[in-house]
Backbone and ligand atoms as CSV (ligand in chain L), in Angstrom:
chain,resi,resn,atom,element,x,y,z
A,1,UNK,N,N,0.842,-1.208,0.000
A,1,UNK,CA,C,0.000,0.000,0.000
A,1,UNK,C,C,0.879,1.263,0.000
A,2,UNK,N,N,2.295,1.071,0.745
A,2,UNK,CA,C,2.787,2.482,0.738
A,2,UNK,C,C,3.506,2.833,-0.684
A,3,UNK,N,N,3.930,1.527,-1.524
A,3,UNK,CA,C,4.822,1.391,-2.422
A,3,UNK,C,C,3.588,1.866,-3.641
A,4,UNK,N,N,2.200,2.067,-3.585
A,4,UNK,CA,C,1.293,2.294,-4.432
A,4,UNK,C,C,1.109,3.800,-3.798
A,5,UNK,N,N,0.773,4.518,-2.596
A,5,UNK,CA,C,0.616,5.476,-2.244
A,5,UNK,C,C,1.907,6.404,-2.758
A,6,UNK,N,N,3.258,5.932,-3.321
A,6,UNK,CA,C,4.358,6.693,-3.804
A,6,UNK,C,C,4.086,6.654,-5.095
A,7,UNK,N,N,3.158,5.799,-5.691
A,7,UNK,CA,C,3.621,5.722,-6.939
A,7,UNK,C,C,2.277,6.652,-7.241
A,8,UNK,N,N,1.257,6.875,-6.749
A,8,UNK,CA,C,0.078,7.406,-6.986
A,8,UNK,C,C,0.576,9.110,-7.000
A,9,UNK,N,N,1.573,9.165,-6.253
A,9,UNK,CA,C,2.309,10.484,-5.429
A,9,UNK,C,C,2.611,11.177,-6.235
A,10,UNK,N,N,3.738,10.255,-7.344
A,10,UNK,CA,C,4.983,10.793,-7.650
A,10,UNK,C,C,3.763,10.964,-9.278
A,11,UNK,N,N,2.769,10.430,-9.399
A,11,UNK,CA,C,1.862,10.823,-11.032
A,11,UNK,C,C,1.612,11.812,-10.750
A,12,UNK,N,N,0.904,12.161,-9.401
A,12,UNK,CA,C,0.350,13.914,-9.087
A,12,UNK,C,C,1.357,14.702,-9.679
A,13,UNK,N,N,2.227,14.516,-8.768
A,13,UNK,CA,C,3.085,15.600,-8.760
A,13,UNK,C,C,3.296,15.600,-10.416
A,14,UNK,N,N,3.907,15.075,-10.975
A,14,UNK,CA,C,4.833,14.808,-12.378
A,14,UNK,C,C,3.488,15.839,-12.936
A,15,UNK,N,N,2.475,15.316,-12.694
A,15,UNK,CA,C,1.125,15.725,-13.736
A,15,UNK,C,C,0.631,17.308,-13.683
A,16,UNK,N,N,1.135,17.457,-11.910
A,16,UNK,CA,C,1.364,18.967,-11.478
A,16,UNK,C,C,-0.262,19.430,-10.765
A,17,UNK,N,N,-0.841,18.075,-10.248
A,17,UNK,CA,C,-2.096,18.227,-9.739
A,17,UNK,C,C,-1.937,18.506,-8.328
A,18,UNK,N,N,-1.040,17.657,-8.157
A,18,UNK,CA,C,-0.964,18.822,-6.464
A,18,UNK,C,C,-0.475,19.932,-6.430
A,19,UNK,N,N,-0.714,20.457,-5.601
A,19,UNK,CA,C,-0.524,22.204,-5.084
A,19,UNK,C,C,1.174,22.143,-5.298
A,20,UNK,N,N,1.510,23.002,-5.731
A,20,UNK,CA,C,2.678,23.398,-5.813
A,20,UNK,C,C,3.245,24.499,-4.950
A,21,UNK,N,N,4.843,24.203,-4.500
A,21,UNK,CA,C,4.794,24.984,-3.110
A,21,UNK,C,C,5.926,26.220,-4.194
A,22,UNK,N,N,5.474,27.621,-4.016
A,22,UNK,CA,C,6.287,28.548,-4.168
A,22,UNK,C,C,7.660,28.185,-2.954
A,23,UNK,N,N,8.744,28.601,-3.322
A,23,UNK,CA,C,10.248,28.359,-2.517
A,23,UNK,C,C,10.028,29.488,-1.962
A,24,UNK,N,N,10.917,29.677,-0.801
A,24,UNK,CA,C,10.995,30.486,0.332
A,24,UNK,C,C,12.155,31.239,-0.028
A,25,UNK,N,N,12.527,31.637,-1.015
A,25,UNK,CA,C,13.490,32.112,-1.348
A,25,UNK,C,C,13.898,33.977,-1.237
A,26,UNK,N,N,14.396,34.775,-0.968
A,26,UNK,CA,C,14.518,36.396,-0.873
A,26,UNK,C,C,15.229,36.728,-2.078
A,27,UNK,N,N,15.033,37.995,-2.646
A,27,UNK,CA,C,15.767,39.006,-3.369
A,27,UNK,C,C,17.139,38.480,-3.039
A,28,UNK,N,N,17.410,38.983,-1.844
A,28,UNK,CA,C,19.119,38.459,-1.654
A,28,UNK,C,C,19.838,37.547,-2.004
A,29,UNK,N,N,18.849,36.450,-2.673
A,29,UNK,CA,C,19.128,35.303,-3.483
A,29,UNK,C,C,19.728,35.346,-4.651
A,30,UNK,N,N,19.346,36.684,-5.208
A,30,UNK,CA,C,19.253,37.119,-6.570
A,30,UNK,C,C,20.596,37.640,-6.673
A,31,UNK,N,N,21.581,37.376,-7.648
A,31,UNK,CA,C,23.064,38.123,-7.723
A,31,UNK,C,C,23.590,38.230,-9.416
A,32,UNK,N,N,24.147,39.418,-9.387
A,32,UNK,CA,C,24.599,40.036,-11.018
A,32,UNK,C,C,26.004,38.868,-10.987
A,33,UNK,N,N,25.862,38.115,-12.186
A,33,UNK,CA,C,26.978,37.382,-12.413
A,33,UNK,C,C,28.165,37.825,-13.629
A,34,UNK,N,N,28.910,38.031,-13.229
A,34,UNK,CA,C,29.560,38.574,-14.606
A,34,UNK,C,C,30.016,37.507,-15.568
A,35,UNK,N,N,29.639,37.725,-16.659
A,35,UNK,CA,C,29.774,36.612,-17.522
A,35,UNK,C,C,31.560,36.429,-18.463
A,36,UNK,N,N,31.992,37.813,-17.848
A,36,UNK,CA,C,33.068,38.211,-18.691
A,36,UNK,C,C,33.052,38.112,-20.165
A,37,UNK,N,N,34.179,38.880,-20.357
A,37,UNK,CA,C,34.027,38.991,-22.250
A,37,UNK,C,C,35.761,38.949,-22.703
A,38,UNK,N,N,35.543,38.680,-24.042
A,38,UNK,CA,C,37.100,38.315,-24.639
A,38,UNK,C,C,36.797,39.579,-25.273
A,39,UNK,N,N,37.995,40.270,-25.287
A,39,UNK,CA,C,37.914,41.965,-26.190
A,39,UNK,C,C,39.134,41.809,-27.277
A,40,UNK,N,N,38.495,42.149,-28.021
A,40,UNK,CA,C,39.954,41.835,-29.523
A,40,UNK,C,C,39.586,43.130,-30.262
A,41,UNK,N,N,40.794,43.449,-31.010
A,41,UNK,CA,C,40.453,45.169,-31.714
A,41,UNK,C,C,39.027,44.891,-32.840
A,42,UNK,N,N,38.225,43.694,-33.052
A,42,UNK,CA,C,37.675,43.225,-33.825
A,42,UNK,C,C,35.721,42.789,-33.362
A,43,UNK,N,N,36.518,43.616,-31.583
A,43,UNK,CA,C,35.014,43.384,-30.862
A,43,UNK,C,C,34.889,42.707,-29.712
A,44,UNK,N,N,33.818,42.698,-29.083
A,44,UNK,CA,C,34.074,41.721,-27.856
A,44,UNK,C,C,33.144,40.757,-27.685
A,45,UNK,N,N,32.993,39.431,-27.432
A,45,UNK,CA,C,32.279,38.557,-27.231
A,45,UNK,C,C,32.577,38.304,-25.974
A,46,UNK,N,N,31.042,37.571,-25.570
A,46,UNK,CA,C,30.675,37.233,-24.308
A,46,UNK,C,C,30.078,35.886,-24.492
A,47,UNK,N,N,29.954,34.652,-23.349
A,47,UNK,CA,C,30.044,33.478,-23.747
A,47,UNK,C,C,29.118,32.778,-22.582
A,48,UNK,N,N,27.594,32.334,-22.788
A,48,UNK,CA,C,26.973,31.497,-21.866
A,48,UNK,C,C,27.147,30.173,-21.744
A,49,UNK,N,N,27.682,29.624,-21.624
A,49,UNK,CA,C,28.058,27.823,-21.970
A,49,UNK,C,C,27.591,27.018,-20.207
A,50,UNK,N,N,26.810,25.975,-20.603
A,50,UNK,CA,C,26.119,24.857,-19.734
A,50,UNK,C,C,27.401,24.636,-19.098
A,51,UNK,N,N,27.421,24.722,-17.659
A,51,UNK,CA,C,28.769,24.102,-17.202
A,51,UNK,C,C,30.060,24.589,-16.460
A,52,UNK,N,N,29.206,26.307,-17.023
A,52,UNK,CA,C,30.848,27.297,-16.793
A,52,UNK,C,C,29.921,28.159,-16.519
A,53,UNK,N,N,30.076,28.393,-15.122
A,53,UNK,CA,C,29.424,29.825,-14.535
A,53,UNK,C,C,27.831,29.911,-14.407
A,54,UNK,N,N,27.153,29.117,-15.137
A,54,UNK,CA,C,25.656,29.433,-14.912
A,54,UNK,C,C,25.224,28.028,-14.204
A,55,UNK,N,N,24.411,28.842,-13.386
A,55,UNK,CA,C,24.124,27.857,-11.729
A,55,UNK,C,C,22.844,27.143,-12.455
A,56,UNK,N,N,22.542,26.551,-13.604
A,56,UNK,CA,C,21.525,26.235,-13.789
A,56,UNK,C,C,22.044,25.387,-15.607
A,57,UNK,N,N,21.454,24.365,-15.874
A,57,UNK,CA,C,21.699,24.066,-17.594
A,57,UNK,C,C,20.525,25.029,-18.485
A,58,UNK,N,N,20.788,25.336,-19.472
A,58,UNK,CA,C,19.748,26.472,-19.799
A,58,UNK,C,C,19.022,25.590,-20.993
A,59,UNK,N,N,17.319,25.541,-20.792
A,59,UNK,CA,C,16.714,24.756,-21.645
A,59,UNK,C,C,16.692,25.439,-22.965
A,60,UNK,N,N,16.076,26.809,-22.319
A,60,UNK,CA,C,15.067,27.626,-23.590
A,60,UNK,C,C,15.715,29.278,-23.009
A,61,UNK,N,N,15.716,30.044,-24.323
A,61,UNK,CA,C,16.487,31.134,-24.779
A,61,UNK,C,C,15.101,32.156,-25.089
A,62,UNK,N,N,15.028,32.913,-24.871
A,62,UNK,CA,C,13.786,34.156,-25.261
A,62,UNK,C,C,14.327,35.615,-25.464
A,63,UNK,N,N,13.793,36.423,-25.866
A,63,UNK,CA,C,14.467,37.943,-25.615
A,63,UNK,C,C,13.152,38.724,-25.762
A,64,UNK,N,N,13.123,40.183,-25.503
A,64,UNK,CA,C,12.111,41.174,-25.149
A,64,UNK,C,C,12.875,41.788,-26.464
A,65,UNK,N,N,12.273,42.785,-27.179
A,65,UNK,CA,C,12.933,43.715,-27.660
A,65,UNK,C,C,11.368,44.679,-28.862
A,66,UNK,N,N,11.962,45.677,-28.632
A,66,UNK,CA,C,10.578,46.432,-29.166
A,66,UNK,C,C,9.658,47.198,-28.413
A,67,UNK,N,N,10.485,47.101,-26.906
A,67,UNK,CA,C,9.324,47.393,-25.606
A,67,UNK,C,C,9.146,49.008,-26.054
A,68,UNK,N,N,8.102,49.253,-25.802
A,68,UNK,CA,C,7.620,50.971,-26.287
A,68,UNK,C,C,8.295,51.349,-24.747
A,69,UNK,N,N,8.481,52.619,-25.164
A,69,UNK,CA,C,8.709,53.525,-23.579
A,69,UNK,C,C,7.895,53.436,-22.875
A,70,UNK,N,N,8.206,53.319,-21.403
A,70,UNK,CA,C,7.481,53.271,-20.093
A,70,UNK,C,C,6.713,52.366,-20.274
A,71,UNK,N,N,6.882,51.344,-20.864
A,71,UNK,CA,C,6.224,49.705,-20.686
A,71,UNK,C,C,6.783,48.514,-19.508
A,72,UNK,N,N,5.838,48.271,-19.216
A,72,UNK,CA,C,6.345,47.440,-17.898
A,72,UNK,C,C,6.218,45.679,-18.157
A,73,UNK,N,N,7.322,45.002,-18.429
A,73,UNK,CA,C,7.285,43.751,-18.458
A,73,UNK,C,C,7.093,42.837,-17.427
A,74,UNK,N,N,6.825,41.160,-17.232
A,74,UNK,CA,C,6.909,40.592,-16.243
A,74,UNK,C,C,5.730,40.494,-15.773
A,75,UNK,N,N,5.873,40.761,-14.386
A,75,UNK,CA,C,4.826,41.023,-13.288
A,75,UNK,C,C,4.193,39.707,-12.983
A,76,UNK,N,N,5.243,39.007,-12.762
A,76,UNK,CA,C,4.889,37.291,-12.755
A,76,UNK,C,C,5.907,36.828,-11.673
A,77,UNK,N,N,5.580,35.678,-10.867
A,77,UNK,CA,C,6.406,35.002,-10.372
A,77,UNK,C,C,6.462,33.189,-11.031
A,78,UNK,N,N,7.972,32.930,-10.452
A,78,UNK,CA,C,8.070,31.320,-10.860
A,78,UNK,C,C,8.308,30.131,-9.844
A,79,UNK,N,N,7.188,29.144,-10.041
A,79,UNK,CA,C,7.392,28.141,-8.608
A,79,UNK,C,C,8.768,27.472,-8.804
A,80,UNK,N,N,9.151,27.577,-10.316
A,80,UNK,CA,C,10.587,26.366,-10.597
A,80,UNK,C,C,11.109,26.824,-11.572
A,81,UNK,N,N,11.188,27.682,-11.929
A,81,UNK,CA,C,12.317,28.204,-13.190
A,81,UNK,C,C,13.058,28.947,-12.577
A,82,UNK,N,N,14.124,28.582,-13.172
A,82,UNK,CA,C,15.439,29.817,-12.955
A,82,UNK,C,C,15.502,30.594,-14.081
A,83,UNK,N,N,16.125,31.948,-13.986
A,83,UNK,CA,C,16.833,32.773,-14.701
A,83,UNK,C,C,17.956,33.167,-15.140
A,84,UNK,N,N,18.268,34.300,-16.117
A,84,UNK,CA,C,19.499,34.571,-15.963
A,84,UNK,C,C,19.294,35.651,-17.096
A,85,UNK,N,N,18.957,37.211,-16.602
A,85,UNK,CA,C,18.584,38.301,-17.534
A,85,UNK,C,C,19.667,39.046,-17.664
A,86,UNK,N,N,19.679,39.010,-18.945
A,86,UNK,CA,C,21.174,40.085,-19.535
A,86,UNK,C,C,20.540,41.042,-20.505
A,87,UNK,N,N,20.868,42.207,-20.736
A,87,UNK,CA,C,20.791,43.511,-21.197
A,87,UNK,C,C,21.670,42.923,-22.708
A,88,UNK,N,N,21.097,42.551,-23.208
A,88,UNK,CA,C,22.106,41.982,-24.627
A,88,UNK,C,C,22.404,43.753,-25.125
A,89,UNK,N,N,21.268,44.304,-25.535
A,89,UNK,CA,C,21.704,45.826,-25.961
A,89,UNK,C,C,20.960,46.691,-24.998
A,90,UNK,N,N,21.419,48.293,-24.566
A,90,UNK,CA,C,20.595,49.246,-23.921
A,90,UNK,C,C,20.915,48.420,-22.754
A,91,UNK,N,N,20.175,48.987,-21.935
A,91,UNK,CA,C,19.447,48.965,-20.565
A,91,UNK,C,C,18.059,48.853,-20.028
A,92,UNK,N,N,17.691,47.984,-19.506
A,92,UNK,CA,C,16.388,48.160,-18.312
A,92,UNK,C,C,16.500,47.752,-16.823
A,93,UNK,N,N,15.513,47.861,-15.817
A,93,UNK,CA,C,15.355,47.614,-14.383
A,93,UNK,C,C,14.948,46.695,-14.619
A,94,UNK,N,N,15.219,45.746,-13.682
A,94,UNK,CA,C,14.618,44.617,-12.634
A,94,UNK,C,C,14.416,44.891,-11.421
A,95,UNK,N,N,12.913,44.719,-10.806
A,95,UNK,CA,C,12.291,44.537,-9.742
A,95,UNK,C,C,12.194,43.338,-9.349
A,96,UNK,N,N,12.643,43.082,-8.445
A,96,UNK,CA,C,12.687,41.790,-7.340
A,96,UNK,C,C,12.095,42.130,-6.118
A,97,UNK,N,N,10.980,41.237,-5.736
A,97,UNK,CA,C,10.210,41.320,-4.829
A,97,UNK,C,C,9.763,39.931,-3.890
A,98,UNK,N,N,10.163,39.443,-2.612
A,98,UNK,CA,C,9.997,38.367,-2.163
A,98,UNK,C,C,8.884,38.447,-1.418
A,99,UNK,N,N,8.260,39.508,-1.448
A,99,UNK,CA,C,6.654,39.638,-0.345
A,99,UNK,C,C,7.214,40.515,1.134
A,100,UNK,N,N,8.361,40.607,0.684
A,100,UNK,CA,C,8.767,41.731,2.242
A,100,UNK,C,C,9.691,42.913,1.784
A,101,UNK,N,N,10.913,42.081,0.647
A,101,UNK,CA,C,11.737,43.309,0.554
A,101,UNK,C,C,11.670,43.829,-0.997
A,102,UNK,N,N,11.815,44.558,-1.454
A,102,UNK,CA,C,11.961,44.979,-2.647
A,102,UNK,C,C,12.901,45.425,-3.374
A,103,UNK,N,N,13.490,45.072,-4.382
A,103,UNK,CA,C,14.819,45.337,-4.590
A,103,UNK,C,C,15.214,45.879,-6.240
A,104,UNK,N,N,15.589,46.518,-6.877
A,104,UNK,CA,C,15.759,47.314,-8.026
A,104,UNK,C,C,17.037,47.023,-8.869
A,105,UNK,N,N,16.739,46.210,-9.621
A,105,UNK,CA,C,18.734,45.708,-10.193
A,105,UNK,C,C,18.487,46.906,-11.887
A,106,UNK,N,N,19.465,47.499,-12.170
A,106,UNK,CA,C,19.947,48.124,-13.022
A,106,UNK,C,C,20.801,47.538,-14.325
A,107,UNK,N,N,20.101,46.677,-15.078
A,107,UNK,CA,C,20.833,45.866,-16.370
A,107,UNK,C,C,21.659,46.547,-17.132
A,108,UNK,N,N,22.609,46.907,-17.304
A,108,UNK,CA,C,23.306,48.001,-18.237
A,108,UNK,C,C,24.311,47.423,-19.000
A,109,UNK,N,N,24.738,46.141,-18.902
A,109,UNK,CA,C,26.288,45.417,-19.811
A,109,UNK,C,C,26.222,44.639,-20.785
A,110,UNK,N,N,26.284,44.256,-21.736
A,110,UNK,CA,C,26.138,43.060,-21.960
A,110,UNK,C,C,26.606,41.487,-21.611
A,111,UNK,N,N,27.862,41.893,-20.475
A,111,UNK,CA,C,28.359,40.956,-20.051
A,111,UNK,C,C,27.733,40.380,-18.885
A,112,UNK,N,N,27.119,40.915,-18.337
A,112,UNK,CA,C,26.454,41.036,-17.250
A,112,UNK,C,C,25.139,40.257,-16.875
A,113,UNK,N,N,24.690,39.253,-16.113
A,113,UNK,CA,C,23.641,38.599,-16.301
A,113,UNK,C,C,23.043,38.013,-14.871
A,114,UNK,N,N,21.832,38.795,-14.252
A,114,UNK,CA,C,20.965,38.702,-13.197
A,114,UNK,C,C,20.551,37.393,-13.034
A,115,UNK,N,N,20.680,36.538,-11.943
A,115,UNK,CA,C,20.416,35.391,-11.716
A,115,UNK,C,C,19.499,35.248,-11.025
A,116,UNK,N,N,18.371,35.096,-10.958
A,116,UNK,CA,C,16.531,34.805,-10.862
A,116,UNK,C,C,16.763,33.919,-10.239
A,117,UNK,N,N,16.415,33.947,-9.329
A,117,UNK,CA,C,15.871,32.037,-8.159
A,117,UNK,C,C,14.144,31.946,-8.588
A,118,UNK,N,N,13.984,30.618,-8.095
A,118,UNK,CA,C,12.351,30.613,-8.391
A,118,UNK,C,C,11.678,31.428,-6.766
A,119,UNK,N,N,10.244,31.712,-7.428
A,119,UNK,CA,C,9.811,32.044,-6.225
A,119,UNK,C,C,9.457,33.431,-5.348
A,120,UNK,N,N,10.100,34.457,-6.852
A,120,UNK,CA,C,10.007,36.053,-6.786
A,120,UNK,C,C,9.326,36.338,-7.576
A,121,UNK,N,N,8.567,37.360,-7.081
A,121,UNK,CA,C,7.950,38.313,-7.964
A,121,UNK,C,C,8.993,39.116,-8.940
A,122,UNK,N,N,9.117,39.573,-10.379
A,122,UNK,CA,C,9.592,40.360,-10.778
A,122,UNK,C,C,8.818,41.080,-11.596
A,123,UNK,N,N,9.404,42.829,-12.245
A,123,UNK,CA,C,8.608,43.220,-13.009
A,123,UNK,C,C,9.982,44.007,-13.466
A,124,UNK,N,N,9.790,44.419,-15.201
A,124,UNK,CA,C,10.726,44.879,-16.028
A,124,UNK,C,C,10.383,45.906,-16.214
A,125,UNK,N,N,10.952,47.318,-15.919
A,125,UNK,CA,C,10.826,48.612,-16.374
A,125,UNK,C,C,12.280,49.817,-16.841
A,126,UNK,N,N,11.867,50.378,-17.231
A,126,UNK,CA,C,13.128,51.951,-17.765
A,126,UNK,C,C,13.726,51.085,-19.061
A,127,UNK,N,N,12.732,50.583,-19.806
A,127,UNK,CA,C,13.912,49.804,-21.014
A,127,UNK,C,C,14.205,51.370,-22.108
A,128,UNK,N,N,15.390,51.163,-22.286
A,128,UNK,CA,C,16.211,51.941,-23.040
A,128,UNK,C,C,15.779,51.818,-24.549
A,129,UNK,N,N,15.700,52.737,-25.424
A,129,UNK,CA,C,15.178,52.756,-26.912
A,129,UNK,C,C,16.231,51.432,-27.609
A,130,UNK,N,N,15.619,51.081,-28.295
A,130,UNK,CA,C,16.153,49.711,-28.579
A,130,UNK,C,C,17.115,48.679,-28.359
A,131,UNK,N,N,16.086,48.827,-26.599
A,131,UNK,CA,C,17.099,47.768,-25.860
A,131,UNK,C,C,16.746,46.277,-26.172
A,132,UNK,N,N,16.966,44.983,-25.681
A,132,UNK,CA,C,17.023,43.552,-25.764
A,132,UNK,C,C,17.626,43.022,-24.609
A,133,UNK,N,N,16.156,42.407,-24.029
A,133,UNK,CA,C,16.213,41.950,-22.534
A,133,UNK,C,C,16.465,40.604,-23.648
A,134,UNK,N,N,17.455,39.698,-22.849
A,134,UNK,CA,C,17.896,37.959,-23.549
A,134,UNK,C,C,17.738,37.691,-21.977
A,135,UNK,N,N,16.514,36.426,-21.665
A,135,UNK,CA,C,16.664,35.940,-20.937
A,135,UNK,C,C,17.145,33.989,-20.985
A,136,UNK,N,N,17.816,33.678,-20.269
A,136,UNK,CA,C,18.118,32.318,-20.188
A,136,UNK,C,C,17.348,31.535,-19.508
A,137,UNK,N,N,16.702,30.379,-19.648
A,137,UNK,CA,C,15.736,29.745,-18.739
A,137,UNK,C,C,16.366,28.570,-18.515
A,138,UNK,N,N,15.769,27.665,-16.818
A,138,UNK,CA,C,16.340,26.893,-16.833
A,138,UNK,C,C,15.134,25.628,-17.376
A,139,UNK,N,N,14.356,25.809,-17.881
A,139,UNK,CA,C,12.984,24.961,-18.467
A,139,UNK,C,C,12.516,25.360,-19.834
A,140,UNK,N,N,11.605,24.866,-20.197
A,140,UNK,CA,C,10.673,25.009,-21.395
A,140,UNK,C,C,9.451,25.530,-20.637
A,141,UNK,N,N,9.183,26.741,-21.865
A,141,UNK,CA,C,7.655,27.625,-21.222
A,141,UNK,C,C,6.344,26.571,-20.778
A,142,UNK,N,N,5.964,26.476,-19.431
A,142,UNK,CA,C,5.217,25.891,-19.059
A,142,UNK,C,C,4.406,27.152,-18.079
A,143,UNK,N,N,3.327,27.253,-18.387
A,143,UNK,CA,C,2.132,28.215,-18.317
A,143,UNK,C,C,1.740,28.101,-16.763
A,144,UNK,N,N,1.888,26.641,-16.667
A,144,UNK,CA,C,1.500,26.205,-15.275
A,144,UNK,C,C,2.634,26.891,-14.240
A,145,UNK,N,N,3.315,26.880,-14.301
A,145,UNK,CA,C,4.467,27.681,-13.860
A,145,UNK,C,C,4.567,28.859,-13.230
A,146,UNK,N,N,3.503,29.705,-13.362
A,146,UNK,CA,C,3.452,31.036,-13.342
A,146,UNK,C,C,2.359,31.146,-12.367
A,147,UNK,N,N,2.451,32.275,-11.640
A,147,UNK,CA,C,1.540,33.010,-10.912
A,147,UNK,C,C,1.608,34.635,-11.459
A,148,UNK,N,N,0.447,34.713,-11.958
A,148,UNK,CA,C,0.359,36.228,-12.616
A,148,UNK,C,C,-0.336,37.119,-11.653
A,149,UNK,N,N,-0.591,36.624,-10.432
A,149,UNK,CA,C,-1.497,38.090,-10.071
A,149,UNK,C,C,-0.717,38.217,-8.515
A,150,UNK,N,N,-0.462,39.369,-8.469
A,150,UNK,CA,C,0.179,39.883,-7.269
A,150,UNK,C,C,-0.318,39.294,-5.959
A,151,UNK,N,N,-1.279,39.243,-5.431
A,151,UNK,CA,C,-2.168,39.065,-4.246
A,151,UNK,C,C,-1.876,37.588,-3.924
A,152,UNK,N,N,-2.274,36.559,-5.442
A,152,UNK,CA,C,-2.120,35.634,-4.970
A,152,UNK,C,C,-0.728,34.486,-4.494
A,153,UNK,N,N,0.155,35.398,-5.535
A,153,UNK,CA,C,1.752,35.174,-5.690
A,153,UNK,C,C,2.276,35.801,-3.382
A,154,UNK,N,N,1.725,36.801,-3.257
A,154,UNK,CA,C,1.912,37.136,-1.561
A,154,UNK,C,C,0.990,36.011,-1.004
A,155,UNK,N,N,0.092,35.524,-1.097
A,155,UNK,CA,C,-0.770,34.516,-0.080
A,155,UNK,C,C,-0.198,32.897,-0.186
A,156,UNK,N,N,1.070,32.879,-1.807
A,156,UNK,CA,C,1.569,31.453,-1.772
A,156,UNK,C,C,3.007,32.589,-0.237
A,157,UNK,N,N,3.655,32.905,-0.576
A,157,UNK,CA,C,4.611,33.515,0.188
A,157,UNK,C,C,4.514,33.374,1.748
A,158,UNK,N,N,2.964,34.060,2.123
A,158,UNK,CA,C,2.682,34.139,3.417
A,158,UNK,C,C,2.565,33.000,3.995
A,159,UNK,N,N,1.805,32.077,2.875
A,159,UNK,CA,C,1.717,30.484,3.464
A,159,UNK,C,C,3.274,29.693,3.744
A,160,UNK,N,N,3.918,30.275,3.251
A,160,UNK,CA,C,5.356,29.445,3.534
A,160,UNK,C,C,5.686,28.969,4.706
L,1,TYD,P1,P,4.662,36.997,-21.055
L,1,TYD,O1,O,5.204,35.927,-20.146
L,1,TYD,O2,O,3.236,37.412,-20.843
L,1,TYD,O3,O,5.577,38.302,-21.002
L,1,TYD,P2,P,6.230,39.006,-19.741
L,1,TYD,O4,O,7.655,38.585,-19.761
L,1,TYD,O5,O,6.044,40.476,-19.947
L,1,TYD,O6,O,5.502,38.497,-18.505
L,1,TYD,O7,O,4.903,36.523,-22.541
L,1,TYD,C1,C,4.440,37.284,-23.632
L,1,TYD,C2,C,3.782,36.329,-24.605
L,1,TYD,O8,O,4.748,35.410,-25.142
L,1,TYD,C3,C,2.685,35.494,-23.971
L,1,TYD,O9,O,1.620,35.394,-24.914
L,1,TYD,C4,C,3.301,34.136,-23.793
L,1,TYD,C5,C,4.334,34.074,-24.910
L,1,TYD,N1,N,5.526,33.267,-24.571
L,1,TYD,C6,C,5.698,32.045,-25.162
L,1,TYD,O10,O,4.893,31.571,-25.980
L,1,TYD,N2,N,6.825,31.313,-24.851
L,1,TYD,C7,C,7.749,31.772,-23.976
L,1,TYD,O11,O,8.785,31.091,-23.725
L,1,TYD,C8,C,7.540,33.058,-23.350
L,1,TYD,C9,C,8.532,33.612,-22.375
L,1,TYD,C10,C,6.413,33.762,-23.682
């Protein structure tokens, strides 16, 4: 019975029918990684590779670009994806929000790349005229994934 009660367990979960627990995770979690760059009189490249420096294998690749002025991206949290937001061109803000502290990261490098834990609220604003948010994921877009509304993204938090 218990060896059927695990196996009954482990379908929920996989299937994503049980409740899913947001992580207890803070802003302070969150840290600018420098990705470094090779500079040659011919330009400089910068280099994401599975293995070297990124705390996560990266499934799926996306980018923002086109954002009109004073448009606000995001405004979502994630029960299980990781991140990793780089300013490929221009500049924008990141808002990081764990339900207590609030925190404001400034994207400006291209070398440069914000590391997302699951489990925060974020929201994207001040994008620069034809900037390109490139974010790195550590999954494939799964919808289920997401908590879009503020209130209820603080009541998974509070329940922690
Ligand atoms: P959305 O997550 O709403 O944007 P934001 O980053 O501002 O919260 O994504 C915008 C649209 O793109 C939405 O219709 C979902 C779609 N989308 C995908 O189909 N696949 C993806 O990997 C992502 C990130 C978005």
């Amino acid at each position: 019975w218990d060896m059927m009660k695990m196996i009954i367990s482990e379908i929920l979960k996989n299937s994503k029918i049980l409740k899913m627990i947001l992580p207890a995770t803070k802003v302070f979690d969150c840290s600018v990684i420098d990705l470094s760059k090779v500079h040659t009189q011919q330009g400089n490249t910068t280099v994401a590779e599975n293995g070297k420096g990124i705390p996560f294998d990266v499934k799926r690749v996306y980018y923002l670009y086109d954002v009109p002025g004073g448009e606000l991206r995001g405004g979502h949290a994630h029960f299980e994806l990781e991140q990793m937001i780089v300013a490929a061109s221009g500049s924008f803000d990141v808002i990081l929000d764990d339900g207590k502290f609030r925190k404001r990261v400034s994207i400006n490098r291209p070398n440069l790349a914000l590391h997302v834990v699951p489990g925060l609220w974020r929201e994207l604003d001040n994008f620069s005229s034809g900037s390109i948010c490139m974010v790195l994921a550590s999954n494939q877009y799964y919808e289920k994934d997401y908590i879009r509304n503020y209130d209820e993204f603080l009541s998974h938090k509070n329940n922690e």
